[in-house]
C-alpha positions in Angstrom: -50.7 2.7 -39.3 -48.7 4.8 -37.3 -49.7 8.4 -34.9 -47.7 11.7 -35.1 -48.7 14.0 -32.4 -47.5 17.8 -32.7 -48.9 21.2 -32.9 -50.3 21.6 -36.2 -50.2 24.5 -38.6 -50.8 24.8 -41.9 -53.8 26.0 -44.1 -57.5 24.6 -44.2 -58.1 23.9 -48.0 -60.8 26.4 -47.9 -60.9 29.4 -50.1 -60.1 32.2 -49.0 -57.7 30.3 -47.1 -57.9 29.7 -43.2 -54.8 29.2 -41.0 -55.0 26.4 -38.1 -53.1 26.2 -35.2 -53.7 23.1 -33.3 -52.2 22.2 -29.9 -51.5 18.8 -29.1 -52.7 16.9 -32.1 -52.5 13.7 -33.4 -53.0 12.5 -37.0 -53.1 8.8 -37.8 -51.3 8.1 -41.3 -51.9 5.0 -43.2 -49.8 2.6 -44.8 -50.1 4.3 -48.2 -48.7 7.5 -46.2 -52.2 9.3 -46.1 -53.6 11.1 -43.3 -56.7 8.5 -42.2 -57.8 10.7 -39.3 -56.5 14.0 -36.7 -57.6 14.3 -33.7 -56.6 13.5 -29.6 -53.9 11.0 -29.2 -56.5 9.5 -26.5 -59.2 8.9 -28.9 -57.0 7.4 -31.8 -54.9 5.1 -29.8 -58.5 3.6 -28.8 -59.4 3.0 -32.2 -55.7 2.1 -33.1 -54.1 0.4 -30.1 -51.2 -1.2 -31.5 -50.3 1.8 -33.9 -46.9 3.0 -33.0 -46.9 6.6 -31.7 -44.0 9.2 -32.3 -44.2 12.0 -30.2 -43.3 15.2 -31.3 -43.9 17.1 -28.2 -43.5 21.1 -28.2 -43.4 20.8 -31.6 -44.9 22.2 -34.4 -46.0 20.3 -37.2 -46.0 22.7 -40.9 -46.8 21.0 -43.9 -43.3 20.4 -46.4 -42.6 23.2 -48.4 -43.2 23.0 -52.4 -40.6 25.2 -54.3 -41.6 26.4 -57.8 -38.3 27.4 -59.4 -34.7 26.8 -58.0 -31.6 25.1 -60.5 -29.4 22.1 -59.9 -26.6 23.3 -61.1 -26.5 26.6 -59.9 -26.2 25.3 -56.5 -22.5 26.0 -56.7 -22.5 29.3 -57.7 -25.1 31.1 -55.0 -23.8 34.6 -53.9 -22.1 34.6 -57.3 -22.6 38.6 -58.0 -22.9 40.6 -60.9 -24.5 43.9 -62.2 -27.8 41.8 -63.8 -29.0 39.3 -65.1 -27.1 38.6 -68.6 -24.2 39.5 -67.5 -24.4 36.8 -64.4 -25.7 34.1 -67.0 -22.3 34.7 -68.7 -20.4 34.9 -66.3 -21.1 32.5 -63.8 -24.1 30.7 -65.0 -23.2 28.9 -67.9 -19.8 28.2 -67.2 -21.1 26.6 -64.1 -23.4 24.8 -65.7 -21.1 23.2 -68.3 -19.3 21.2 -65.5 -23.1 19.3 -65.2 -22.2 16.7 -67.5 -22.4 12.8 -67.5 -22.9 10.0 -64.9 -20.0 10.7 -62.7 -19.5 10.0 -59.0 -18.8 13.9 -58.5 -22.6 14.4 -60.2 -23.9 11.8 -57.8 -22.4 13.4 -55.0 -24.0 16.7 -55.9 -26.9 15.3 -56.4 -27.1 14.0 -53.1 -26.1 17.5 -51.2 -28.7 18.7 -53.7 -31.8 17.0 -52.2 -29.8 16.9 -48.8 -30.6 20.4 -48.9 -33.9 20.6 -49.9 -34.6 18.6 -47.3 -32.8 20.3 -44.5 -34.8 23.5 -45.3 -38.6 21.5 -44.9 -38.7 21.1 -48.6 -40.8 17.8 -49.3 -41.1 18.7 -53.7 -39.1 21.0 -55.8 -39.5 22.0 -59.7 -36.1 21.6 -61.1 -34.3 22.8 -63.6 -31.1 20.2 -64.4 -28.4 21.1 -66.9 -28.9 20.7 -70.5 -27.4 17.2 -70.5 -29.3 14.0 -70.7 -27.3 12.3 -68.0 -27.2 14.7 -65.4 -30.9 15.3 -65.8 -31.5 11.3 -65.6 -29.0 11.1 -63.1 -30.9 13.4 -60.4 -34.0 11.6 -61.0 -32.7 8.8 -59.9 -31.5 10.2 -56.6 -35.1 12.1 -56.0 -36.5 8.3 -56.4 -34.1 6.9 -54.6 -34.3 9.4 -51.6 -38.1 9.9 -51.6 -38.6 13.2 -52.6 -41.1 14.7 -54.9 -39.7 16.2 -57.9 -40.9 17.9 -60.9 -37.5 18.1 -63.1 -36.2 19.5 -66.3 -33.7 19.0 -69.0 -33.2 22.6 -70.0 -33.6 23.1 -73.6 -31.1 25.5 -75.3 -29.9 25.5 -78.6 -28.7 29.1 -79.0 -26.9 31.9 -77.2 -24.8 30.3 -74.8 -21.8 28.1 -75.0 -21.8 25.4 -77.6 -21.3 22.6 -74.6 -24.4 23.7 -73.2 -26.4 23.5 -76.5 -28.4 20.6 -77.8 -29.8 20.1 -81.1 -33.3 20.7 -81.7 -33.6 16.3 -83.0 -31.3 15.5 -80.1 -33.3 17.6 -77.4 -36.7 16.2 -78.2 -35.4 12.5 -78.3 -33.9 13.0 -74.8 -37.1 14.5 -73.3 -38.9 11.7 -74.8 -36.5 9.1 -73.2 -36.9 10.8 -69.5 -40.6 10.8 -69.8 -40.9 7.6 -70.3 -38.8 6.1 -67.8 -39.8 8.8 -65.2 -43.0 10.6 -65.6 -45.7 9.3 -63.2 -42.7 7.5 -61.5 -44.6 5.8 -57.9 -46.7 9.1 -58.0 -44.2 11.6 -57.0 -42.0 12.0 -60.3 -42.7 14.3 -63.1 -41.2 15.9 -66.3 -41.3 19.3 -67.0 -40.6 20.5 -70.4 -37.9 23.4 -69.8 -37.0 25.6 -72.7 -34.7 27.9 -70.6 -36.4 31.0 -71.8 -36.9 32.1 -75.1 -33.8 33.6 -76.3 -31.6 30.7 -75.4 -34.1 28.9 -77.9 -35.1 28.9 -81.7 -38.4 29.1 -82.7 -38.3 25.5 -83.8 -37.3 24.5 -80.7 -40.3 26.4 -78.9 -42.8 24.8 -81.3 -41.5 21.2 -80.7 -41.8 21.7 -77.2 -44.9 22.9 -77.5 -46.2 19.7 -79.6 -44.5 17.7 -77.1 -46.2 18.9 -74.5 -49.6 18.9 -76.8 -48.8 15.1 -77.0 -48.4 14.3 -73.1 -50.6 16.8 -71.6 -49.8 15.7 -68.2 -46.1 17.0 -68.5 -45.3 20.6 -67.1 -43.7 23.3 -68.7 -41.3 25.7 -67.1 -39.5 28.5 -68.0 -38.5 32.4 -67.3 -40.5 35.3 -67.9 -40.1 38.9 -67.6 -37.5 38.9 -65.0 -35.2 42.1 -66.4 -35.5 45.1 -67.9 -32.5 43.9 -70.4 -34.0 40.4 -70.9 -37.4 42.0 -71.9 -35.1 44.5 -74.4 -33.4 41.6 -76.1 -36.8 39.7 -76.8 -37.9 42.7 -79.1 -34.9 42.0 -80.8 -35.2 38.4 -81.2 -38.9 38.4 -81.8 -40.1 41.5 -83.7 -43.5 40.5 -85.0 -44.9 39.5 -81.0 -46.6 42.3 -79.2 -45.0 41.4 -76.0 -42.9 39.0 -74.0 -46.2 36.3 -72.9 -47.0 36.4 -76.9 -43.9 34.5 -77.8 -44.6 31.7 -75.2 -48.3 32.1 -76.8 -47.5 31.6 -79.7 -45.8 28.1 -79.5 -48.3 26.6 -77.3 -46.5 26.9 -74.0 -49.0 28.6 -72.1 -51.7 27.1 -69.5 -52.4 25.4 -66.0 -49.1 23.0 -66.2 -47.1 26.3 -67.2 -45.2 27.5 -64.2 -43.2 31.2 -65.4 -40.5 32.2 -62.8 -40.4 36.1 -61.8 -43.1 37.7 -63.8 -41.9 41.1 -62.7 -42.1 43.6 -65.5 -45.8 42.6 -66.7 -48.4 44.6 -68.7 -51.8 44.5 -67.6 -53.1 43.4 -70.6 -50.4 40.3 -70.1 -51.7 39.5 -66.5 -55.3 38.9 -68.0 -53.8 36.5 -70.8 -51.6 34.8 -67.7 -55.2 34.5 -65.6 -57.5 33.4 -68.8 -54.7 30.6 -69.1 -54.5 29.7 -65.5 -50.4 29.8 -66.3 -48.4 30.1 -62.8 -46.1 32.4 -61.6 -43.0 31.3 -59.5 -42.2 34.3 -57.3 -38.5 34.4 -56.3 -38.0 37.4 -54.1 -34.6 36.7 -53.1 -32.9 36.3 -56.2 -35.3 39.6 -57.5 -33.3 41.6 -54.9 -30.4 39.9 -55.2 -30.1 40.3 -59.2 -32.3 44.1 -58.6 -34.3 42.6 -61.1 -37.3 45.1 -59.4 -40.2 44.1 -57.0 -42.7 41.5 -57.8 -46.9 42.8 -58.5 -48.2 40.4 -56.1 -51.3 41.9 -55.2 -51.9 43.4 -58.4 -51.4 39.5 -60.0 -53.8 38.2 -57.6 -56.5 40.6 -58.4 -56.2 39.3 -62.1 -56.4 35.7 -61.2 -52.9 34.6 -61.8 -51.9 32.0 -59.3 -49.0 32.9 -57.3 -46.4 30.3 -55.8 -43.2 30.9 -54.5 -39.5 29.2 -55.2 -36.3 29.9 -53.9 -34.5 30.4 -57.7 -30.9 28.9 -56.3 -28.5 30.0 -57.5 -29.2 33.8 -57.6 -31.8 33.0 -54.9 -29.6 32.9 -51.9 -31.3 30.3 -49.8 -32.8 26.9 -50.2 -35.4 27.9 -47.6 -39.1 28.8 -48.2 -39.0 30.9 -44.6 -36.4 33.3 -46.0 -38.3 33.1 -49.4 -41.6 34.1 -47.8 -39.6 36.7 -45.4 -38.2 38.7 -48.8 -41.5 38.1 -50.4 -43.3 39.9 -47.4 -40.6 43.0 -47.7 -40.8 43.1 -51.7 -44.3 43.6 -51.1 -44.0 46.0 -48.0 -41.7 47.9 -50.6 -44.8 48.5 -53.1 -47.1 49.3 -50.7 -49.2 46.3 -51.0 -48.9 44.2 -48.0 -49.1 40.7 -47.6 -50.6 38.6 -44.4 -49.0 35.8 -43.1 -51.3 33.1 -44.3 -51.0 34.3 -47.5 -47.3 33.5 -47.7 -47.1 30.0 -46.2 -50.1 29.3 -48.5 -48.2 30.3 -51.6 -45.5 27.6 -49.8 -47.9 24.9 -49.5 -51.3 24.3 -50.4 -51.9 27.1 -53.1 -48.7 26.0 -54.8 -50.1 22.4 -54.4 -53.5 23.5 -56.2 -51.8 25.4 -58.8 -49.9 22.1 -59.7 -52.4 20.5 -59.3 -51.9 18.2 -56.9 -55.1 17.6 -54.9 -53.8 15.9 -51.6 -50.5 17.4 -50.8 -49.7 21.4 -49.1 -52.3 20.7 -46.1 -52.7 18.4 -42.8 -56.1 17.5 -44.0 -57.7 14.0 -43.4 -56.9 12.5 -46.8 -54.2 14.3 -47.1 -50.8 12.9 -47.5 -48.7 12.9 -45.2 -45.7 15.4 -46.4 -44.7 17.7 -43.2 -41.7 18.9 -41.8 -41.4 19.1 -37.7 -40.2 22.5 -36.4 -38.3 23.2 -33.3 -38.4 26.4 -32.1 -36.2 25.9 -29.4 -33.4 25.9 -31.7 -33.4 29.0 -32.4 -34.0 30.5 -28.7 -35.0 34.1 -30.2 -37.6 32.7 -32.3 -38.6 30.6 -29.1 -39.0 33.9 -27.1 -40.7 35.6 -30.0 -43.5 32.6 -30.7 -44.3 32.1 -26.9 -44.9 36.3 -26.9 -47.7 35.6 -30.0 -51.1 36.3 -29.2 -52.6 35.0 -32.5 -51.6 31.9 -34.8 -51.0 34.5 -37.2 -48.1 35.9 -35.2 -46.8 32.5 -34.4 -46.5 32.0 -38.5 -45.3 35.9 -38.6 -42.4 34.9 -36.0 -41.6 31.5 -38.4 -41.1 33.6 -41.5 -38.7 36.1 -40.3 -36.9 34.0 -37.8 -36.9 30.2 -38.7 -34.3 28.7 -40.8 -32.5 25.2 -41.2 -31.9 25.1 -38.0 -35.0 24.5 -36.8 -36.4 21.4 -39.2 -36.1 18.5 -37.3 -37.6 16.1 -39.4 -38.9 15.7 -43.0 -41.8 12.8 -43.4 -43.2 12.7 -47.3 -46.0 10.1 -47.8 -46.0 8.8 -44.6 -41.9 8.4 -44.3 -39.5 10.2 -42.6 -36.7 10.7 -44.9 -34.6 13.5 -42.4 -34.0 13.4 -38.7 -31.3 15.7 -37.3 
């Protein structure tokens, strides 16, 4: 048993969702990293008097961040510019990504900053998309087990259109997803695979449909993937796939569709396609910085909700320009701004936390609930003395989480604690 004391903010997992803000709070965690009880420190260390007590005074406690889309390899290649999409995958993209290859001590290393940085920016589980290689892919698993992280993480599948390094027979694919499933899927309840067929043009239709039975044949595996991210992207998938009366019906039609789907972007959607995403309960992974940065155009959000689509957020490094969720959330409130559909604070660090968390679905992670776990990241606001200034102005909780999205970044993340464990401490 130990007690964390802090001011608390995150959401109530109510719908619609609440935001709390509590002064001065202590929760008692277990020894299975679970939030046993919140309350005053007082009270608790009655009940608990020879639980160890960490302080966290003037400090807020926000649950750890949960980003929905952002790539291993492209880690190396952020700011990387170019007119659009294609043209950066060529460019930059997948000759990056060819230097993702085997068990070396230059992968490890990267590896390493990898979840070095997740961690830095208050994020306690990321949805990863590795290189294509077996090794790389197995590789980073180990270093998310080793360092405590959550992960849900990807081979990519790609057989086609890129450069032959990069591809992987459909035979050779399917045996290597099969290999990293069983020696990490379920791994000590904070390790998943997710199926990752690129997007469709990099792959064959036999490719698609394999994942697909895959995926059929270990339901509990996720599936992720692009969707409708670019006007030239959307152009090329008539070309490839005549005979599908959109973009969602080619993912349709091999199966790759439902409620352990997560589709990054989303942007240029029919109506008619956000009803099929909603019927499915299939996610989309909103990734406002690398929208603008690519001008891919401006995320639906409000229109997606009103269809039922459940909207998360991820970073999308490497055309997303930051590994935080703050600066994600801060885009994400201008893209909307831009369309004339504003979005409330709550509704942002939701879509960071405990909405993503339910979408996943993940029942006791994104909140500071009592049964809960424990997955939180301690901000300082003092480190940042303009954000200080700004939160102590804030009349409402709702301003106090306003002044966090446009004006926290790494420098504020103290400390990183998933399942009860602090795994950062600057």
């Amino acid at each position: 048993m130990q007690l964390v004391t802090g001011t608390l903010l995150h959401c109530l997992p109510k719908s619609p969702v609440q935001l709390e803000h509590s002064p001065e709070t202590t929760l008692l965690i277990d020894d299975h990293g679970r939030i046993e009880a919140k309350g005053s420190l007082a009270d608790l260390q009655k009940q608990h008097p020879k639980a160890p007590v960490i302080d966290y005074k003037d400090r807020l406690l926000v649950p750890g961040f949960l980003d929905t889309h952002i790539h291993f390899p492209q880690m190396d290649m952020i700011g990387a510019m170019a007119p659009s999409l294609l043209p950066w995958l060529e460019k930059y993209t997948f000759p990056t990504e060819m230097g993702f290859r085997g068990r070396s001590d230059l992968m490890l290393k990267a590896a390493h900053q990898f979840v070095d940085e997740l961690l830095a920016n208050g994020t306690t589980l990321a949805c990863v998309y590795s290189s294509s290689n077996h090794d790389v892919t197995d590789l980073l698993f180990e270093v998310f087990a080793q360092r405590g992280l959550r992960g849900i993480i990807g081979k990519t599948s790609m057989n086609r259109h890129a450069p032959a390094p990069l591809l992987v027979p459909l035979a050779d694919d399917i045996s290597q997803q099969k290999a990293l499933l069983q020696r990490w899927h379920g791994f000590d309840q904070r390790l998943a695979l997710a199926l990752t067929p690129r997007f469709a043009p990099s792959c064959t239709p036999d490719l698609m449909h394999a994942l697909g039975e895959l995926h059929a044949e270990y339901p509990d595996t996720y599936i992720q993937t692009h969707y409708a991210e670019n006007v030239g992207e959307l152009l090329w998938i008539k070309e490839l796939f005549p005979e599908a009366r959109d973009y969602l019906e080619v993912y349709e039609s091999f199966q790759l569709l439902g409620p352990r789907t997560i589709l990054a972007h989303g942007i240029h959607v029919e109506e008619d396609a956000m009803q099929r995403l909603a019927q499915t309960q299939t996610i989309i992974s909103h990734c406002p910085t690398s929208n603008l940065f690519l001008g891919s155009g401006l995320f639906a959000w409000r229109k997606m909700e009103e269809h039922g689509v459940p909207i998360v957020l991820g970073t999308d490094v490497g055309a997303g320009t930051s590994f935080s969720l703050w600066q994600t959330m801060n885009e994400a409130y201008k893209v909307a701004a831009l369309r004339g559909t504003p979005l409330q604070p709550v509704d942002l660090l939701a879509a960071a936390t405990w909405k993503a968390a339910q979408a996943l679905g993940l029942t006791d992670v994104g909140s500071l609930e009592v049964g809960y776990q424990a997955d939180f990241q301690v901000i300082n606001i003092r480190a940042r003395p303009l954000l200080e200034r700004r939160v102590k102005s804030a009349s409402s909780a709702a301003e106090v989480l306003a002044a966090l999205i446009h004006l926290a970044d790494d420098r504020c993340v103290e400390s990183v604690w998933v399942n009860g464990k602090q795994l950062r401490s600057s």
